[in-house]
GUNUVO-282652 format. One line per field, with one value per residue (C-alpha): y, x, z. Coordinates in nm, 2 decimals. Each point is the difference from the previous one (the first is absolute). Layout:
% GUNUVO-282652
north = c(Y,...)
east = c(X,...)
up = c(Z,...)
END
This chain:
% GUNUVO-282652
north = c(-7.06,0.25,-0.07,0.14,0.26,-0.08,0.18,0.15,0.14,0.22,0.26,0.37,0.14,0.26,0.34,0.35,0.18,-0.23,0.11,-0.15,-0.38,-0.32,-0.33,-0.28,-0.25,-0.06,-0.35,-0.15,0.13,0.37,-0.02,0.08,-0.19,0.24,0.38,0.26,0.23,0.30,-0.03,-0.10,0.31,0.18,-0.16,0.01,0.38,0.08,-0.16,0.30,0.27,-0.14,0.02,0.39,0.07,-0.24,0.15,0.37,-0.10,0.01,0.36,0.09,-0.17,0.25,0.31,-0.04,-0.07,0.38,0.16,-0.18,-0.01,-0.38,-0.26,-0.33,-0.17,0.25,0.08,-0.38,0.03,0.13,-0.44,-0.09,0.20,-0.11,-0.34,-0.04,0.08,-0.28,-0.23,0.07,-0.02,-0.29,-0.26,0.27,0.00,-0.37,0.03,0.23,-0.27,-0.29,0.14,0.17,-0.02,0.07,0.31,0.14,0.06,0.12,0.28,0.07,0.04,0.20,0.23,0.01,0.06,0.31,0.14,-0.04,0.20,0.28,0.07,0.09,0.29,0.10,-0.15,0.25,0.26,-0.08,-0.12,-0.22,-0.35,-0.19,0.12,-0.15,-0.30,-0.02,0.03,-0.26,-0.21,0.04,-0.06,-0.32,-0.09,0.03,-0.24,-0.25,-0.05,0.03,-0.26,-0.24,-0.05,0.08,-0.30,-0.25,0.05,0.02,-0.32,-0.16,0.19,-0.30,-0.39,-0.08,-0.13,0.33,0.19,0.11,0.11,0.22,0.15,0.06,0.15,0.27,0.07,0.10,0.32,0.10,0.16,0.21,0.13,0.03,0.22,0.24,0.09,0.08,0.22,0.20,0.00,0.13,0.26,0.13,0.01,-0.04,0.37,0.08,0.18,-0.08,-0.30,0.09,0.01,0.25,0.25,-0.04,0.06,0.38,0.11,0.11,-0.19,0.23,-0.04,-0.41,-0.02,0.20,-0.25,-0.28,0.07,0.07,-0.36,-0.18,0.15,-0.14,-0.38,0.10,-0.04,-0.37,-0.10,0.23,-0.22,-0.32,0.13,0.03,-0.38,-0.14,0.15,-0.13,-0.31,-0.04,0.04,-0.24,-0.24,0.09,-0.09,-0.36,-0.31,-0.24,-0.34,-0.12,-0.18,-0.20,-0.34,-0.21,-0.16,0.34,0.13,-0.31,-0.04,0.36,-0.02,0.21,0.26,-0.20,-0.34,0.15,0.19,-0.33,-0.23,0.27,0.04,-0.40,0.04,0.01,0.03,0.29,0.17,-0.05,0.22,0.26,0.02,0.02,0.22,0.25,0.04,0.04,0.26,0.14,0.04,0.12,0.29,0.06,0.01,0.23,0.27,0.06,-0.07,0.36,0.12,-0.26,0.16,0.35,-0.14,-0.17,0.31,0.32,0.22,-0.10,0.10,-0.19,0.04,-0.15,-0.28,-0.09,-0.08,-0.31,-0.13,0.01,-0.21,-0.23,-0.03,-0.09,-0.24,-0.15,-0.03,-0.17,-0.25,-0.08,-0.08,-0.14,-0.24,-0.08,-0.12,-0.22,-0.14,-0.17,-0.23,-0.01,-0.03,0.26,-0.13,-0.05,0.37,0.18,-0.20,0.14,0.38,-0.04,-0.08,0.29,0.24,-0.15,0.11,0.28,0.16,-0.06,0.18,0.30,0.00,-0.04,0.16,0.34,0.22,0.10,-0.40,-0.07,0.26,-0.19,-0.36,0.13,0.03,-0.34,-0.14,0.10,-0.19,-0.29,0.06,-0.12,-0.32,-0.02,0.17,-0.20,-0.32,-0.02,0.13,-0.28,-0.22,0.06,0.01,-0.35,-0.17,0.08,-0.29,0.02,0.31,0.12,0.20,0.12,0.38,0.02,-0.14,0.25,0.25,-0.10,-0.02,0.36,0.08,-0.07,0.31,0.11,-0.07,0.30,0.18,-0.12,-0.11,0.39,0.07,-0.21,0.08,0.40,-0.07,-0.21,0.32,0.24,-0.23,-0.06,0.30,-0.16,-0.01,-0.22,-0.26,-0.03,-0.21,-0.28,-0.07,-0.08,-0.27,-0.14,-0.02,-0.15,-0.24,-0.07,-0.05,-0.23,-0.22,-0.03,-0.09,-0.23,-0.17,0.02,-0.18,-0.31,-0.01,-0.08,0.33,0.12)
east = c(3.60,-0.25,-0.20,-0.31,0.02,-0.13,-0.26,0.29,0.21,-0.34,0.07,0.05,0.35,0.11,-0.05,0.13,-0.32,-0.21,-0.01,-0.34,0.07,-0.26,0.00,-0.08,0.10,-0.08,-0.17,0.10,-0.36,0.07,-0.23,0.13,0.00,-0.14,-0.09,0.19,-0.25,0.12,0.11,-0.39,-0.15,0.27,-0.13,-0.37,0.01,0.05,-0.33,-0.13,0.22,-0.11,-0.40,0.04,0.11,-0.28,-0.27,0.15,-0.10,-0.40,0.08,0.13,-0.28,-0.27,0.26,0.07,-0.29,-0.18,0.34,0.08,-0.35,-0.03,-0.21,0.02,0.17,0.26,0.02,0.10,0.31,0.12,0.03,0.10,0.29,0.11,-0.09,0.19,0.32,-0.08,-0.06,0.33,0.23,-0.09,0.21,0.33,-0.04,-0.02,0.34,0.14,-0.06,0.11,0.32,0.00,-0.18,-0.41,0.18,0.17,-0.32,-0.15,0.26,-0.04,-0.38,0.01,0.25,-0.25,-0.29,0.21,0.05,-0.37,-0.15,0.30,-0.16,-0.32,0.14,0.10,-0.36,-0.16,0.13,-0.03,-0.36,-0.09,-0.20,0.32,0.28,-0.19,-0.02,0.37,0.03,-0.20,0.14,0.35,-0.16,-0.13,0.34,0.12,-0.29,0.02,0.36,-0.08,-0.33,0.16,0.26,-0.19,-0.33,0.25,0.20,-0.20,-0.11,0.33,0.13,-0.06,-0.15,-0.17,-0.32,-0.07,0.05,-0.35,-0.05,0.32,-0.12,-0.32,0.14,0.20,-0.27,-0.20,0.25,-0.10,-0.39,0.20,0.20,-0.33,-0.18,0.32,0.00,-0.40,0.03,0.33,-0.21,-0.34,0.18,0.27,-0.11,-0.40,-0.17,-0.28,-0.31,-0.17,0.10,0.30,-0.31,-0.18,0.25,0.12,-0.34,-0.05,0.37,0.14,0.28,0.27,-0.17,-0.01,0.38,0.12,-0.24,0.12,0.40,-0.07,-0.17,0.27,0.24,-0.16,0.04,0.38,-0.06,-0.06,0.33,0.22,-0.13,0.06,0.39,0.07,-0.12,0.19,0.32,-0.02,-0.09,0.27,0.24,-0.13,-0.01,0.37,0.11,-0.19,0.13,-0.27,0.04,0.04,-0.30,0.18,-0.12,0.36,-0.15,-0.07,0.33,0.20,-0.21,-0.13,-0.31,-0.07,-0.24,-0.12,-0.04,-0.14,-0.27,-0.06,-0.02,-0.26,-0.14,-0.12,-0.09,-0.40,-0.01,0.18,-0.13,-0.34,0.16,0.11,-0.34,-0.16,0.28,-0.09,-0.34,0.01,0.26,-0.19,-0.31,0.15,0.19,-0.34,-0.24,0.21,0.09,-0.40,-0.08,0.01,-0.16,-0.26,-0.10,0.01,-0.26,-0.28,0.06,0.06,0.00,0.36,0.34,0.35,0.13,-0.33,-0.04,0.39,-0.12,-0.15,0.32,0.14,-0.26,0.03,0.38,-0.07,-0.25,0.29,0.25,-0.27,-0.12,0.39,0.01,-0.28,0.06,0.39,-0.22,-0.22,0.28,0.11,-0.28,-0.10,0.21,0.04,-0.17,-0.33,0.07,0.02,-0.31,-0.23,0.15,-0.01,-0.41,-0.09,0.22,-0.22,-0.30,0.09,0.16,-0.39,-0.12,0.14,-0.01,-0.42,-0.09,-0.05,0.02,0.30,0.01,0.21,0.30,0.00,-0.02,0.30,0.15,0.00,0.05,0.36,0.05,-0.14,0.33,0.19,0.19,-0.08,0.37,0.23,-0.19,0.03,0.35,0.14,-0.22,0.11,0.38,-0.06,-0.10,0.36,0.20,0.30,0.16,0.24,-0.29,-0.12,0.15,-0.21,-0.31,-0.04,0.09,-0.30,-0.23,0.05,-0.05,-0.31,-0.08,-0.09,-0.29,-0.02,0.06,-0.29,-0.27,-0.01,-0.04,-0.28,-0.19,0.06,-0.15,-0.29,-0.09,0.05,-0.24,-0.25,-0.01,-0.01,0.36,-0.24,-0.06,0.35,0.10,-0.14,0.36,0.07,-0.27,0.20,0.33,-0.07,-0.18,0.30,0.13,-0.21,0.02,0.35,-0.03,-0.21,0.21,0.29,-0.21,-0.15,0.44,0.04,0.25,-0.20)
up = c(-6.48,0.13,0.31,0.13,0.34,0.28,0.17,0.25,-0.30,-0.10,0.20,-0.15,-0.05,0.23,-0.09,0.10,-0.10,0.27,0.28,0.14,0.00,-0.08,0.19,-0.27,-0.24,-0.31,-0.12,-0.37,-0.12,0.10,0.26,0.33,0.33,0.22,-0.05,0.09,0.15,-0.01,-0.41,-0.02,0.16,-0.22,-0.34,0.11,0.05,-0.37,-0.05,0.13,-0.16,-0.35,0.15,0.09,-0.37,-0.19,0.27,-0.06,-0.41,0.12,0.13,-0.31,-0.23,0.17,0.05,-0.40,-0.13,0.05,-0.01,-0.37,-0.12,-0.03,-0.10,0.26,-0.27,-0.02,0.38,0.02,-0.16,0.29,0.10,-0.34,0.02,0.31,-0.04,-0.36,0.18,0.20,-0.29,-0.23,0.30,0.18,-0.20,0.00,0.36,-0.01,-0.15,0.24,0.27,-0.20,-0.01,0.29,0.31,0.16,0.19,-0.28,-0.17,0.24,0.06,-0.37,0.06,0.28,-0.21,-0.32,0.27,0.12,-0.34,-0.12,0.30,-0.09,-0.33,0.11,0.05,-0.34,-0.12,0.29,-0.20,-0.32,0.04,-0.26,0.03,-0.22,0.25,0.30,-0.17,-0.10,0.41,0.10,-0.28,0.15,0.36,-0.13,-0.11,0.34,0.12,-0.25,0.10,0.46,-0.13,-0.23,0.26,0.33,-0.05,-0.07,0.26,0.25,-0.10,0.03,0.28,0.25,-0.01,-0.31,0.18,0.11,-0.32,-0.09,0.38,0.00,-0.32,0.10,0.32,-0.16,-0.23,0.29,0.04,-0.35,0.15,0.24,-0.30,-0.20,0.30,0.06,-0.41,0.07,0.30,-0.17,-0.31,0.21,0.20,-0.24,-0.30,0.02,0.14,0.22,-0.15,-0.33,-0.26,-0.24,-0.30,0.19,0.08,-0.38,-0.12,-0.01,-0.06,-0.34,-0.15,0.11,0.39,-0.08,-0.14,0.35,0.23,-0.19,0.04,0.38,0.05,-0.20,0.26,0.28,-0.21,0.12,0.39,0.04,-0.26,0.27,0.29,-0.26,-0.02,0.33,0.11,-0.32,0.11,0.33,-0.15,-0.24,0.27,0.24,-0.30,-0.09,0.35,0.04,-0.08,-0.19,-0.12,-0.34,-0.03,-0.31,-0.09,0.04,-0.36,-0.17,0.12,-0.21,-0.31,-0.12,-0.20,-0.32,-0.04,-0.32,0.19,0.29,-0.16,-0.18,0.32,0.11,-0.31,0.01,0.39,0.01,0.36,-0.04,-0.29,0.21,0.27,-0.20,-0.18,0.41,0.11,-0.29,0.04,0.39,-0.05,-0.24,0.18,0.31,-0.17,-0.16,0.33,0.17,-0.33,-0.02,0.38,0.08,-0.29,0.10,0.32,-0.14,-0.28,0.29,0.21,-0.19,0.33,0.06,-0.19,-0.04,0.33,0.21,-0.25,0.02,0.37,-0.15,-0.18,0.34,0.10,-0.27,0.05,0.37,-0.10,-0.21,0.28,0.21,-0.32,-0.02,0.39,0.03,-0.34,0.18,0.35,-0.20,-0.23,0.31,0.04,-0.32,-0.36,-0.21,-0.28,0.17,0.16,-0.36,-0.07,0.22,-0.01,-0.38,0.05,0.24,-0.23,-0.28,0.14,0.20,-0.34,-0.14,0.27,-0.02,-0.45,0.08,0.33,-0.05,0.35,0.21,0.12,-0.27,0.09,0.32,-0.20,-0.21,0.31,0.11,-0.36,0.09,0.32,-0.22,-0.20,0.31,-0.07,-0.40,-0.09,0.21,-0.04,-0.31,-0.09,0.25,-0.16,-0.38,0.13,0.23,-0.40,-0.13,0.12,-0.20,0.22,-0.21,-0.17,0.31,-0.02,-0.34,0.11,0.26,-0.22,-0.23,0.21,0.17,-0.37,0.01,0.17,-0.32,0.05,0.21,-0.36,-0.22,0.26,0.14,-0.38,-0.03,0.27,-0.11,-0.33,0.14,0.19,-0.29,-0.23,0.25,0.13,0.37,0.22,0.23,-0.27,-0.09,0.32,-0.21,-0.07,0.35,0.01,-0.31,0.11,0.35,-0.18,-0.17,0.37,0.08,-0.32,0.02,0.40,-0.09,-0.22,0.23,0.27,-0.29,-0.07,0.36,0.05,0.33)
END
C-alpha cells in the first residue's frame, strides 16, 4: 500500500552537477517552507534578462520603420513576431516541466535565448524585414520557455502566503532589464545628428540601400552584449541546485492535457484573468513600441537617440511603480492596490490620447510606473483560482500565453494611427485596456479574492 511522504522526505536528490546547495523542504503543496535566498535572487534575475530583449523590440520598431519603409501597422510586427513565439510555446514548455523540472526549462530557455541573439547576425547581413522576424521569433521561444517556468516559480519558491509578494518582488528586476536594452539600444545602435527620415531623404536609392545595411549592423551590438550575460547565466544556472517545487498530489496522479484544459476551460475566475492578463500585456507592449515615436511626434526638433532618453525614463518610472506598488501591498491587499493604479492609468492614458503639447510625452511616462503591480498581481491571482494542483504547470503556461496580447494590441493601436492619421490619438487603446484592469479588479474585490 502506498503512503504519502512526509514533508522531510521532500527534499531534492543529490546531484553531481550542483554545486551551489539550497536549505529547504518541500511541503505536500509544492510550496516551500522557507526560501532559499540565494535560488530567489538567482530566478528573479531572469526577469530582467527577458525585459532587455522586449525593451530592445521598441529600438527596433523606430530603427525599422525608416530603414524598411513602413507603415505603423507593419512596423508592429516587429511584437507580433516575438510575441507569437511566446504564444505557441507556452503549453510545450508546460510539458517540459511536467515531466521534468522549473530548472530544466529554464536551462532550455536560456539556450534558445542564446541561439536567437546569434542569428541576428545572419539577418544583419541579409537585410530583410522577414529574417529579423524569424530572430526574434526564435528569441521568443527562448522566453516563453525562462517565463512559463520562471513566474510560477517564483511564486512557489517559498510559503504560499507570500506568493503574490515574491512574484511581485522579482518582477521588480524586470525595469532594470527594460532600461539596460534602452541605453544599449540608444548608444549602439541609435546615432547622433539628424532623424534616420531625414538623413534618408535626399539620397538616391543606391545611397539609401548602403545607409540602410550600415544601420542594420549596428542592430548587432546590443545581441553581442545579450550573449555574453546568457552564457554566464547558463552556467551559474547549471551549477545551482533548485527545488522541485512538485505538488506531492500532481507528482502521484498526472493530469491530462485534455482534462486539464477542460478543468480550466470551466474556471470563470480564471478565464477572467486571462482576459485581464491579455489586455494589460497588451497595452504595455503597445505604450512603450510607440512611446518614442510619440515624443519625436510633440517635439520634432529631436531624433531617435534624444527621444530614447524618455524610454529610459519611462522604464525607471516602471521600476519605481513596481516598488512602490510592493511597499503599499503591505498595508493594503492587492486587490484594492490594482484598483486604484488601474483608475489613475485610466485617466492618465486619456490624458496623454487628448492633451496636445509636450505634457503628454512626460504623462506617457508615468502611465508606465502606473503599470507597476498590474502583471504580477494578476498572474498570482489567476494561478491562486486553480485549486486542483496537478494542473498547476499548465495553468501557468496559459496564462504567460497571454502575452499575445502584446501581438494584436500593437497591431491595433498601429492601424488606429494609420486611419486617423494621429499616432497621439491612438493611445485611446491604453485608456481601454486599463479599463479592462480595473473591471476585472473590481470584480476580484466584489469575489472577496483581495
Amino acid at each position: 500500500m502506498s503512503t504519502v511522504k512526509t514533508k522531510a522526505e521532500h527534499t531534492v536528490k543529490p546531484n553531481p552537477f550542483n554545486l551551489i546547495k539550497m536549505k529547504s523542504n518541500q511541503l505536500d503543496d509544492g510550496y516551500l517552507d522557507k526560501t532559499p535566498i540565494f535560488q530567489f535572487i538567482l530566478l528573479s534575475i531572469l526577469f530582467p534578462l527577458w525585459g532587455a530583449a522586449a525593451s530592445l523590440n521598441d529600438i527596433l520598431i523606430t530603427q525599422f520603420k525608416h530603414i524598411f519603409t513602413l507603415s505603423d501597422f507593419a512596423s508592429a510586427f516587429v511584437q507580433s513576431a516575438f510575441y507569437a513565439g511566446y504564444f505557441i510555446v507556452a503549453i510545450p514548455a508546460s510539458l517540459v516541466i511536467k515531466k521534468t523540472s522549473y530548472k530544466v526549462a529554464i536551462l532550455i530557455g536560456l539556450i534558445c535565448y542564446i541561439i536567437g541573439c546569434s542569428l541576428f547576425f545572419p539577418a544583419s547581413h541579409l537585410a530583410t524585414y522577414s529574417v529579423f522576424l524569424v530572430a526574434l521569433f526564435a528569441i521568443a521561444v527562448g522566453l516563453s520557455f525562462l517565463e512559463t517556468s520562471a513566474n510560477t516559480y517564483s511564486s512557489l519558491i517559498g510559503p504560499k502566503k507570500y506568493s503574490t509578494l515574491r512574484l511581485n518582488i522579482s518582477q521588480t528586476f524586470y525595469p532594470l532589464g527594460s532600461i539596460l536594452g534602452i541605453v544599449l539600444g540608444k548608444y549602439l545602435v541609435f546615432g547622433n545628428g539628424p532623424t534616420l527620415e531625414e538623413q534618408m531623404r535626399g539620397m538616391s536609392e543606391a545611397e539609401q540601400t548602403i545607409f540602410a545595411a550600415e544601420m542594420l549592423q549596428k542592430t548587432l551590438l546590443p545581441y553581442k552584449f545579450l550573449v555574453m550575460i546568457l552564457v554566464v547565466a547558463l552556467i551559474i544556472f547549471l551549477i545551482t541546485e533548485f527545488p522541485k517545487s512538485k505538488p506531492v498530489k500532481a507528482a502521484i496522479e498526472n493530469a491530462k492535457i485534455t482534462e486539464t484544459l477542460k478543468y480550466l476551460a470551466s474556471n470563470k475566475e480564471f478565464l477572467k484573468g486571462l482576459v485581464a492578463q491579455f489586455f494589460y500585456v497588451g497595452m504595455q507592449t503597445a505604450v512603450w513600441s510607440f512611446t518614442i515615436r510619440l515624443a519625436m511626434h510633440l517635439d520634432p526638433t529631436i531624433n531617435e537617440r534624444s527621444a530614447s532618453t524618455f524610454m529610459i525614463y519611462s522604464f525607471v518610472a516602471f521600476f519605481i511603480g513596481k516598488f512602490a506598488a510592493n511597499l503599499i501591498m503591505s498595508k493594503i491587499s492587492p486587490t484594492k492596490v490594482l484598483i486604484g493604479f488601474s483608475i489613475l492609468g485610466t485617466l492618465t492614458a486619456l490624458y496623454v490620447t487628448f492633451v496636445h503639447n509636450e505634457s503628454a510625452i512626460y504623462m506617457a511616462i508615468l502611465l508606465s510606473g502606473l503599470f507597476g503591480p498590474c502583471w504580477a498581481t494578476i498572474y498570482s491571482k489567476t494561478l491562486d483560482v486553480v485549486k486542483d494542483k496537478r494542473h498547476t504547470e499548465t495553468a501557468g503556461a496559459i496564462i504567460v500565453m497571454t502575452i499575445i496580447g502584446g501581438a494584436f494590441v500593437p497591431l491595433a493601436q498601429g492601424l488606429i494611427s494609420d486611419m486617423s492619421g494621429s499616432l497621439q490619438f491612438s493611445f485611446i487603446t491604453a485608456a481601454i485596456c486599463f479599463l479592462v484592469v480595473l473591471v476585472y479588479s473590481i470584480d476580484q474585490l466584489r469575489h472577496k479574492n483581495v
